[in-house]
C-alpha positions in Angstrom: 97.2 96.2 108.8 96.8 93.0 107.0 97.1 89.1 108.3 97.9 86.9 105.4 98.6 82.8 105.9 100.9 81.1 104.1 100.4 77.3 103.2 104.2 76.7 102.9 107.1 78.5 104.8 109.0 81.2 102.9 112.5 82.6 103.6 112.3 86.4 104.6 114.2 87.0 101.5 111.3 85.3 99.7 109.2 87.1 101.4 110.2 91.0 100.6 110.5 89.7 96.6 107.0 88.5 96.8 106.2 91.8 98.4 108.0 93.7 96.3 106.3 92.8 93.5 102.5 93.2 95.1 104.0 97.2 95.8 105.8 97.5 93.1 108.8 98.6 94.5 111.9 97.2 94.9 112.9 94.8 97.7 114.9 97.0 99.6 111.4 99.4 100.5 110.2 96.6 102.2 110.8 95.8 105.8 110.5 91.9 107.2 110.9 91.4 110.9 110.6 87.8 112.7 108.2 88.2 115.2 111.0 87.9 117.9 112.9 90.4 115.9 110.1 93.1 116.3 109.7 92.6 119.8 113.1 93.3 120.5 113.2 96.4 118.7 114.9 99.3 120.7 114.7 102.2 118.3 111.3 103.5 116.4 111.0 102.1 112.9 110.8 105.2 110.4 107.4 104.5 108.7 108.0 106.7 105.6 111.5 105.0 104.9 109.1 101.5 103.6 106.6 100.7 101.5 105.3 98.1 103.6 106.5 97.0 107.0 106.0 92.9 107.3 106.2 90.4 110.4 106.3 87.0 110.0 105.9 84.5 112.3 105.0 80.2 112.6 101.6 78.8 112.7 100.0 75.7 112.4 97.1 73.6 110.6 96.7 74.6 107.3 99.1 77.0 107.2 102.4 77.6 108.3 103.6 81.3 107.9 101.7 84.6 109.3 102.7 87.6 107.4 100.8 90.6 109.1 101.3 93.6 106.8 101.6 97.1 108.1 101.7 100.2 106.7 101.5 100.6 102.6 99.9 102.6 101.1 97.8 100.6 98.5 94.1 100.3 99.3 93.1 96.6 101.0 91.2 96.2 97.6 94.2 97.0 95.7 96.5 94.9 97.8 94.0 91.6 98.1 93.8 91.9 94.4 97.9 92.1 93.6 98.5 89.6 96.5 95.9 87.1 94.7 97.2 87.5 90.7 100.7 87.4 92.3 100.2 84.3 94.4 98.1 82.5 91.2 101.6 83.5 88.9 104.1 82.3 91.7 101.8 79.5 92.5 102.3 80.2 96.2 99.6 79.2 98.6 98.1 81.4 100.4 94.9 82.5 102.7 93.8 86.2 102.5 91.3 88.1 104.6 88.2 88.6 103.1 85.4 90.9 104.5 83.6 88.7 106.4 84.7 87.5 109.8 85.8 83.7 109.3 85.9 84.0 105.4 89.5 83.8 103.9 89.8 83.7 100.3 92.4 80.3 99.5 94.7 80.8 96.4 96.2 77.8 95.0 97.8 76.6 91.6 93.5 76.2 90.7 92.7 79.7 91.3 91.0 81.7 93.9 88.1 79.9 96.0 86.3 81.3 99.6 87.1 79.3 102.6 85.9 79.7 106.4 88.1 79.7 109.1 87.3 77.3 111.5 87.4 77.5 115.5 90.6 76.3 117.3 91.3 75.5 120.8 95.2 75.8 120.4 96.7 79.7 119.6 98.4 80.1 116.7 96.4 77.1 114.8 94.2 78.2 111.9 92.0 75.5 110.1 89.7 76.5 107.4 87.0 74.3 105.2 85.2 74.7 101.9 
């Protein structure tokens, strides 16, 4: 599993192309819930059917979106790496984990550049600085 932050909102349509292309599969392997959506769920989601499984939901501060990716199959490595040169060609704006606790790694229309996350009082509020 995988929390990613997006600077901008994207559609969920959006979304599975962008993650598409990071697989590299086609749009139809991957699977975007709302948050509300997957909650709601009644049936059990065949893991095998998807490439990646993807729940997005709002935020605020800095970001706007929370993608949390579940199971792919690509190493975190692999998946930090294609989610980064992807982002950079797309210009999209995004915050990706990085191994450290409160490190993110910030992609913007620049390039890639380490930022920590920064404590919040409100839930669902993410701040980061240089």
């Amino acid at each position: 599993m995988m929390d990613l932050l997006l600077e901008h909102q994207k559609s969920p349509l959006e979304i599975g192309n962008f993650l598409a292309e990071v697989f590299e599969c086609t749009a139809d392997k991957i699977k975007i819930y709302s948050l509300d959506e997957f909650n709601s769920l009644t049936e059990e989601l065949d893991a095998y059917a998807w490439e990646c499984i993807c729940i997005f939901s709002f935020v605020q501060g800095d970001a706007s979106q929370l993608l949390q990716l579940y199971k792919y199959r690509m190493s975190n490595l692999n998946v930090i790496q294609r989610l980064t040169d992807i982002a950079l060609k797309h210009k999209i704006h995004m915050y990706i984990p990085n191994d450290s606790l409160d490190t993110w790694v910030y992609v913007d229309d620049v390039g890639p550049k380490y930022v920590r996350q920064m404590e919040s009082d409100v839930d669902n509020c993410f701040y980061f600085s240089p």
